[in-house]
Every structure is written in structure tokens, then in C-alpha cells.
C-alpha positions as CSV (number, residue, x, y, z in Angstrom):
1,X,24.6,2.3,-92.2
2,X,24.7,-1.4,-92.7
3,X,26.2,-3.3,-89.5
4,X,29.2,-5.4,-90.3
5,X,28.4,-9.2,-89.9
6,X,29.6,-11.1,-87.7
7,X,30.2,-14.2,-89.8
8,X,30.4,-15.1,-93.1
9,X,30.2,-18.7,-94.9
10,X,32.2,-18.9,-97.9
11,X,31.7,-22.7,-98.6
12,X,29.4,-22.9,-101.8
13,X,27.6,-26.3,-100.4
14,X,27.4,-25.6,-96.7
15,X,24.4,-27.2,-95.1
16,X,23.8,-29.2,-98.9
17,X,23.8,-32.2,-96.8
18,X,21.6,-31.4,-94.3
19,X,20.3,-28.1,-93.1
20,X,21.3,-28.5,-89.0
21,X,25.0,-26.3,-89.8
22,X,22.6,-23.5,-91.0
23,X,19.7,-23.9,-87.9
24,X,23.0,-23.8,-85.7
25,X,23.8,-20.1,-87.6
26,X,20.2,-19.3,-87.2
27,X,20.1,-20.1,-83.7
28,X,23.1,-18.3,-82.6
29,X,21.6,-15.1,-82.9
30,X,24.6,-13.4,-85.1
31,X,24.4,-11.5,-88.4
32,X,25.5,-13.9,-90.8
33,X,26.0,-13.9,-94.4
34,X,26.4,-17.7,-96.7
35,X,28.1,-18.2,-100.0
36,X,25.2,-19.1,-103.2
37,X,26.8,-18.9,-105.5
38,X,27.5,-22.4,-105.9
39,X,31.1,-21.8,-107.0
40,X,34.2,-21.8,-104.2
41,X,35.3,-17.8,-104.1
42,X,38.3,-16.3,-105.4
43,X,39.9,-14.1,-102.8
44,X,38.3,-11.2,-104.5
45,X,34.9,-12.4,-103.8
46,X,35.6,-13.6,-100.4
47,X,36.4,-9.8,-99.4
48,X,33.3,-7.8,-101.5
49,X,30.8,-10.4,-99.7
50,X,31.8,-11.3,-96.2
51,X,30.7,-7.7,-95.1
52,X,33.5,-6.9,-92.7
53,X,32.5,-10.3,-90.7
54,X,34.3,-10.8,-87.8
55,X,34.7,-14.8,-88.4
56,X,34.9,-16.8,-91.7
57,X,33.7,-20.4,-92.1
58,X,36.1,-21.0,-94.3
59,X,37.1,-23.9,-97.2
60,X,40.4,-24.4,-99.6
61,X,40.6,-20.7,-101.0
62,X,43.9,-19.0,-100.8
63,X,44.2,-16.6,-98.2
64,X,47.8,-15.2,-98.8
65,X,49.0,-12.0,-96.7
66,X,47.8,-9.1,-98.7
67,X,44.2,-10.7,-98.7
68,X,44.6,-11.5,-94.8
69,X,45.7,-7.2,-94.5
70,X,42.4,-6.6,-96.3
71,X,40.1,-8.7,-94.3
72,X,41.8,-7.9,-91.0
73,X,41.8,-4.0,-91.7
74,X,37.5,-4.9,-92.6
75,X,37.4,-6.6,-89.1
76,X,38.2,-10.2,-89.9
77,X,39.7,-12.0,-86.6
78,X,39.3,-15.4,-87.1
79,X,39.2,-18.3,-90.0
80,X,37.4,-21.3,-88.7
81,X,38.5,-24.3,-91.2
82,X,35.6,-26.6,-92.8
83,X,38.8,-29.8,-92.5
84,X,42.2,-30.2,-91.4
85,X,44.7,-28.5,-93.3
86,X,45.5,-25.1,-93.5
87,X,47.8,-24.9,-96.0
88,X,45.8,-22.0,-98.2
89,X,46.3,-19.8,-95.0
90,X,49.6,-17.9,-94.3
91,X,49.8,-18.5,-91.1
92,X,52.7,-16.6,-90.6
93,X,50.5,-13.2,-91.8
94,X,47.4,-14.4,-89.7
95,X,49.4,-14.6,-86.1
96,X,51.2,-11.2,-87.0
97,X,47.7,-9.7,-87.3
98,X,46.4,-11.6,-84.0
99,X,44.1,-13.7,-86.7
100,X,43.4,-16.6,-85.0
101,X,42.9,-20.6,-87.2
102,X,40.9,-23.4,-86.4
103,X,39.8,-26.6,-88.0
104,X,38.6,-29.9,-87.4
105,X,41.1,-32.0,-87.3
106,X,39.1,-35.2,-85.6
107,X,35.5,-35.2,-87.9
108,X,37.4,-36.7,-91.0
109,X,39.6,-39.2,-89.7
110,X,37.3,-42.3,-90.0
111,X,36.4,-41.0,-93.4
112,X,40.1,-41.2,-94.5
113,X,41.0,-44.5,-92.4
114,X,38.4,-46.3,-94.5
115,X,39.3,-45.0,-97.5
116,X,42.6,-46.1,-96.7
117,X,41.6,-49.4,-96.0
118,X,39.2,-49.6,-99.5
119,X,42.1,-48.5,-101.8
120,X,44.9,-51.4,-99.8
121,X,41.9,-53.9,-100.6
122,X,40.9,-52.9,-104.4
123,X,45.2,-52.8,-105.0
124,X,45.6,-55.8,-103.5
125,X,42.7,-57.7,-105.4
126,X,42.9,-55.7,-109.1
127,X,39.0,-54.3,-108.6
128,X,39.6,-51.3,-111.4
129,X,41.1,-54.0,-113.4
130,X,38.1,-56.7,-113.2
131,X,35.4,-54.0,-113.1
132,X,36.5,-52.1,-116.9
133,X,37.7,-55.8,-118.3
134,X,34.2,-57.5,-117.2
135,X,32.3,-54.4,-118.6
136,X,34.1,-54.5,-122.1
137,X,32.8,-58.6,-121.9
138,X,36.2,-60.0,-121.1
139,X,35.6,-63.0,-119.1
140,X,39.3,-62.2,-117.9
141,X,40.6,-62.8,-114.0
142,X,43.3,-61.6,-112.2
143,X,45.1,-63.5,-109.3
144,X,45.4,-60.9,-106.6
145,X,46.8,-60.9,-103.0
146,X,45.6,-60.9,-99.7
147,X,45.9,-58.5,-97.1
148,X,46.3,-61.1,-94.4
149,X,50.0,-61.4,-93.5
150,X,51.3,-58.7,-95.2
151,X,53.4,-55.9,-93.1
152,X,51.4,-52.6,-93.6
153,X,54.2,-49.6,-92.9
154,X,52.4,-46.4,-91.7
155,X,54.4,-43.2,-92.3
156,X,52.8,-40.6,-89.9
157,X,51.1,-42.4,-86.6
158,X,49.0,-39.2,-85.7
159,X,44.9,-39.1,-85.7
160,X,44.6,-41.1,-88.9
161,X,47.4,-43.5,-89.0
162,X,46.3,-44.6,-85.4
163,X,42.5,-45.0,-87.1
164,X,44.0,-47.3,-89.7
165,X,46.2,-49.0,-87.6
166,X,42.8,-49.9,-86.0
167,X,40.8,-50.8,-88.9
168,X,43.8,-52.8,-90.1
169,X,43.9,-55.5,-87.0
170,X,41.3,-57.5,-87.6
171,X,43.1,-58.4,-91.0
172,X,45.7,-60.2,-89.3
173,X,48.4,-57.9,-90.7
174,X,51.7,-56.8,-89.1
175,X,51.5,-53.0,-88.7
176,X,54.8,-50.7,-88.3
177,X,54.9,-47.1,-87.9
178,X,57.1,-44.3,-88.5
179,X,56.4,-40.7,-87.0
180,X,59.6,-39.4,-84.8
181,X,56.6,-36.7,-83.1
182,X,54.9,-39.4,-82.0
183,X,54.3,-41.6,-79.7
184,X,53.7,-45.4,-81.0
185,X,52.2,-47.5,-78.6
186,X,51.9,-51.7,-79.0
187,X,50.6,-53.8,-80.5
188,X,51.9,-51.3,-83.4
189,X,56.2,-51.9,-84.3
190,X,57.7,-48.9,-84.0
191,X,60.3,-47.9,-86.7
192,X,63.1,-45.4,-85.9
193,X,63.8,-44.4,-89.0
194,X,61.9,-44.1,-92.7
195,X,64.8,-46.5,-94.7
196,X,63.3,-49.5,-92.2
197,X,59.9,-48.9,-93.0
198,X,60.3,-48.7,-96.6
199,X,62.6,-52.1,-96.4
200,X,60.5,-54.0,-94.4
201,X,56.6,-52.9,-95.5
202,X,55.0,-55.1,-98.3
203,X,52.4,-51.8,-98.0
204,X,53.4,-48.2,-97.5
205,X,50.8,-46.0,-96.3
206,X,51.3,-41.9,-95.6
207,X,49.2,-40.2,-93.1
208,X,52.0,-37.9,-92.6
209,X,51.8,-33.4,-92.6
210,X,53.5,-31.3,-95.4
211,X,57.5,-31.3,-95.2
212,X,57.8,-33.7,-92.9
213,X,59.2,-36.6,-95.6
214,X,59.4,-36.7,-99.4
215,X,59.6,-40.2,-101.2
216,X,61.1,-39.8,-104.3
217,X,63.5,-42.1,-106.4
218,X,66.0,-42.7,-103.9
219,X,63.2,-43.7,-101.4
220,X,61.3,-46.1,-104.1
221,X,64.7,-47.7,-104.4
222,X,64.5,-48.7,-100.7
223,X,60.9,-50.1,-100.7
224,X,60.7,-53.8,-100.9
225,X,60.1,-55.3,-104.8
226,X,56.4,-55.5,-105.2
227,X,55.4,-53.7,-102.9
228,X,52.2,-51.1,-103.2
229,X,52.1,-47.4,-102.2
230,X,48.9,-45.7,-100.5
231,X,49.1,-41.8,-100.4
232,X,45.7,-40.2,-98.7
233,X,47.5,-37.5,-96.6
234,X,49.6,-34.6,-99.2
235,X,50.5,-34.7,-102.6
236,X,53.5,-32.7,-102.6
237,X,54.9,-36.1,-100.5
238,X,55.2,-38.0,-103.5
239,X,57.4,-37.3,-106.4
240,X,55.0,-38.6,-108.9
241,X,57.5,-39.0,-112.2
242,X,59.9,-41.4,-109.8
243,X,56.6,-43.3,-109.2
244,X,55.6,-43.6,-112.6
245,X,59.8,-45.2,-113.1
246,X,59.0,-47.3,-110.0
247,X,55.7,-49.2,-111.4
248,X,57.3,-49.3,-115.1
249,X,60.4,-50.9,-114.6
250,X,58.0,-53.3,-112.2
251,X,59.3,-52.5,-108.7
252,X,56.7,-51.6,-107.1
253,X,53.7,-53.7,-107.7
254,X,51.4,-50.8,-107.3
255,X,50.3,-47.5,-106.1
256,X,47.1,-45.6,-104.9
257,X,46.8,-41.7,-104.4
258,X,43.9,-39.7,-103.5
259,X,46.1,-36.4,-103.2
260,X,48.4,-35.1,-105.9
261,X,51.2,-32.1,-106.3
262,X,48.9,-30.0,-108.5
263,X,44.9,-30.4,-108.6
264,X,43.2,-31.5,-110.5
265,X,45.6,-33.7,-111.6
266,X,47.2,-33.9,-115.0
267,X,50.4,-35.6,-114.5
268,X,52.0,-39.0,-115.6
269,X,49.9,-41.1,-113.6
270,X,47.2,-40.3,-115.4
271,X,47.5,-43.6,-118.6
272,X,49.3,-45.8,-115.9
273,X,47.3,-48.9,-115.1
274,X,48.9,-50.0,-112.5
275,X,48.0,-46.7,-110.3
276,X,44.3,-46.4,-108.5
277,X,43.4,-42.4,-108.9
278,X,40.7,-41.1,-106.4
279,X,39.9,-37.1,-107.0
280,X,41.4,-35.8,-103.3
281,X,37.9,-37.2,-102.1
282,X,39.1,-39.1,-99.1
283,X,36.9,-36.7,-96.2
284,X,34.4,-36.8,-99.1
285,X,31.0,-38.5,-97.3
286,X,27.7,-37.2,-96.3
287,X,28.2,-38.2,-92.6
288,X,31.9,-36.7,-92.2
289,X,30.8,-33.5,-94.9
290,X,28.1,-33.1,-92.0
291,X,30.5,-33.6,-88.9
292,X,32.7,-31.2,-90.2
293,X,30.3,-28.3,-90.8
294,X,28.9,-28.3,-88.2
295,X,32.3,-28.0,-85.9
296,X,33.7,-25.1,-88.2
297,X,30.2,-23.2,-87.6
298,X,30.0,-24.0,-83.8
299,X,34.1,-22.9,-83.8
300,X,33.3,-19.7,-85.5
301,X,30.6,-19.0,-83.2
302,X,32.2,-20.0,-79.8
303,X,35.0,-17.4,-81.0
304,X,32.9,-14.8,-81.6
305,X,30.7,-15.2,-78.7
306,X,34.0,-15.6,-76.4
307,X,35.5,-12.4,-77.7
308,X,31.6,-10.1,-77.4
């Protein structure tokens, strides 16, 4: 009879980038199984090819509780996230079932922070805007803004917004922050409450979790006129038809999202000029794609190795 393995890869690029998450596998001495298929798994695949492994290095695929039943009753004890969120896995299942989560929540923060910081800057300075009109041979410029001066609100003040924060001094901006879990420490303005933020901030940024805020018409109401909105943490933050009223009636100057309600995205921002769209992309480098890999694997293994 075939031994169960002990851990199973279900990312369809794992070591694409560089081959040291696999040597790490290799090395470890476990039985080990990776996804080629070159396609993320359905939940149904995940279970017919992770052989009863023990760990999974795992991506975005839904793990809901009747899947979690199957792959605990197979011998599944642990799902070691390749990022931050877990979201696609019912927690609430896994620690009934003793199925421990991990992730790695510190490998993509510079990742995000700068793309953060690239989408304030090509907002501010209308890069979509010259880049299509110069290609289509309009000689036509655009007077943008600069970031120095402007009050840069961050909602959420955890790993990320701290990174921004950072990246954002040198700019000579004044930085507030809103997160009532956290603590904001100077030179950073702390806000007590969201309404102040969104009155005071010429720039409002959200590095904040799921549920903890929604900004919706009410909330665009509040922001200051011409302001611009940044959204790299959750898209089900946003209310995305209030923002589309907000930028038509000219409100808010502008908007950039890298994370949407429903992906891939086919909603109203979609024709709106005034909105920068990134493809949830943010974590999306070599060097952090790397990082990250290689964490989930060595978390996987360290469980496994812990619990023999």
C-alpha cells in the first residue's frame, strides 16, 4: 500500500521563480507531492491528489467545511498559507477539527507598501492618462499634483500601513492614521475615529482586515472634495457603485484599487477614467512571490516535523 504523504503543494507556480522552495521540500526528507497542472485546483482536485498529506501548502482555493471534514478524515492537520489572508478557509471548521492555519503575514508587506506608494504617485500626476493620450499621438498634458504637502489618511495602521507610513516620510507629507487595535506611535497623527480621517485626508489609503470598516456613500460624503482613494487591502471594503457616484458628480478627484468585491472584476469601474485598476497584483513580484514560498514551505515542514 501507498504511504500517505506528508505534504502536498497545491500552488500551480510554486518554485516558478526560483527552484530554492522546492530544494527546501527535497531536503526535508518528507514524502511530498506538487501541483502541475499549471491551473489553481478546485476543491475536488485538491482532495484526489494531496494523498492524505498531513500538511497543505496552500494558495486562494476555497476550503469550506465539508471539504475541511474530507481532508481532515484523509489526515490533513494543517494549511500553511502561500500570503496573508485566509479568507478561503473556514476557520471556524478548521479549529473544530484541531486543523491548525498559517501564513505569512510579514513577506508581502514591502510589496504592497510600494505599490501603495506607485498608485498615490501615477493618481496624483495622471500617468494612465499621459501614457494612452501620448501613444494615440496627442501631444496633450495634464497638470497634476504633488504629493508633497498633502495629508495622507491611513485606515488600518498594522504591518502595511506602518510600511507606508515609512515610505511616505521622505515626501514631506502629513500622515494620519486610523486603527482602534492599534497602537499609533509619532511622528504618525493618530485619529480616534474614521469621520476625522475621511474630513481631514486629501489621500485615503486602506490597509485595513475584512469587516473592520465599509466606505460607502455616506462615508464618500465625508471625504474632503478632491480628494483620491487608494484601496490595496479588501475589496469587499469599498462599495464600488457609491464610488463610481463619488468621481461622476466630481467629488472625489480620484480613486485607485488593486482589490475588488468580486474577481476578476467586471463592475462599474471598469469605463471610468478617473479610476487606476491593478488585477489584485499588489504581493505580485518575483522577490516577495519568492519570500513567501519559501516561508509557507518551511511552516508546513516545521509543523510536521514538530508534531513526528
Amino acid at each position: 500500500m501507498t504511504q500517505p504523504l506528508d505534504l502536498y503543494v497545491t500552488l500551480s507556480t510554486f518554485a516558478d521563480v526560483d527552484p530554492e522552495p522546492l530544494r527546501i521540500l527535497e531536503a526535508s526528507g518528507l514524502r511530498f507531492g506538487v501541483n502541475r497542472t499549471g491551473k489553481r485546483p478546485t476543491a475536488q482536485k485538491v482532495m484526489e491528489s494531496s494523498g492524505g498529506a498531513k500538511a497543505l501548502v496552500a494558495g486562494v482555493e476555497e476550503y469550506n467545511g465539508s471539504v475541511l471534514a474530507q481532508l481532515h478524515q484523509n489526515g490533513l492537520r494543517c494549511i500553511s498559507r502561500c500570503g496573508v489572508g485566509t479568507e478561503n478557509i473556514d476557520r471556524q471548521s478548521a479549529e473544530k477539527m484541531g486543523i491548525t492555519i498559517l501564513n505569512t503575514p510579514d513577506e508581502p508587506v514591502q510589496a504592497v507598501a510600494e505599490h501603495t506608494l506607485c498608485l498615490m504617485l501615477a493618481l496624483l500626476r495622471h500617468l494612465p492618462d499621459l501614457d494612452r493620450d501620448t501613444k494615440a499621438g496627442s501631444w496633450k498634458r495634464h497638470t497634476g499634483n504633488l504629493l508633497q504637502g498633502k495629508v495622507v489618511g491611513l485606515v488600518g495602521y498594522g504591518r502595511i500601513g506602518k510600511k507606508v507610513a515609512c515610505l511616505l516620510r521622505p515626501f514631506g507629507v502629513e500622515i494620519l492614521a486610523y486603527d482602534p487595535a492599534v497602537l499609533v506611535e509619532r511622528p504618525t497623527v493618530k485619529i480616534e475615529n474614521l469621520d476625522e480621517l475621511l474630513a481631514k485626508a486629501d489621500i485615503v489609503s486602506l490597509h485595513c482586515s475584512p469587516g473592520t470598516i465599509f466606505i460607502g456613500q455616506q462615508e464618500f460624503l465625508k471625504m474632503k472634495k478632491g480628494s483620491w482613494l487608494i484601496n490595496t487591502a479588501r475589496g469587499d471594503l469599498v462599495d464600488d457603485g457609491a464610488l463610481a457616484e463619488a468621481l461622476d458628480s466630481g467629488h472625489l478627484a480620484g480613486a485607485a484599487l488593486d482589490v475588488f468585491p468580486q474577481e476578476p472584476y467586471l463592475g462599474v469601474l471598469l469605463s471610468n477614467e478617473k479610476v487606476i485598476l491593478t488585477p489584485h497584483q499588489a504581493t505580485l513580484t518575483q522577490e516577495t512571490r519568492l519570500a513567501m514560498e519559501i516561508a509557507a514551505t518551511q511552516n508546513a515542514i516545521k509543523f510536521i516535523k514538530k508534531k513526528k
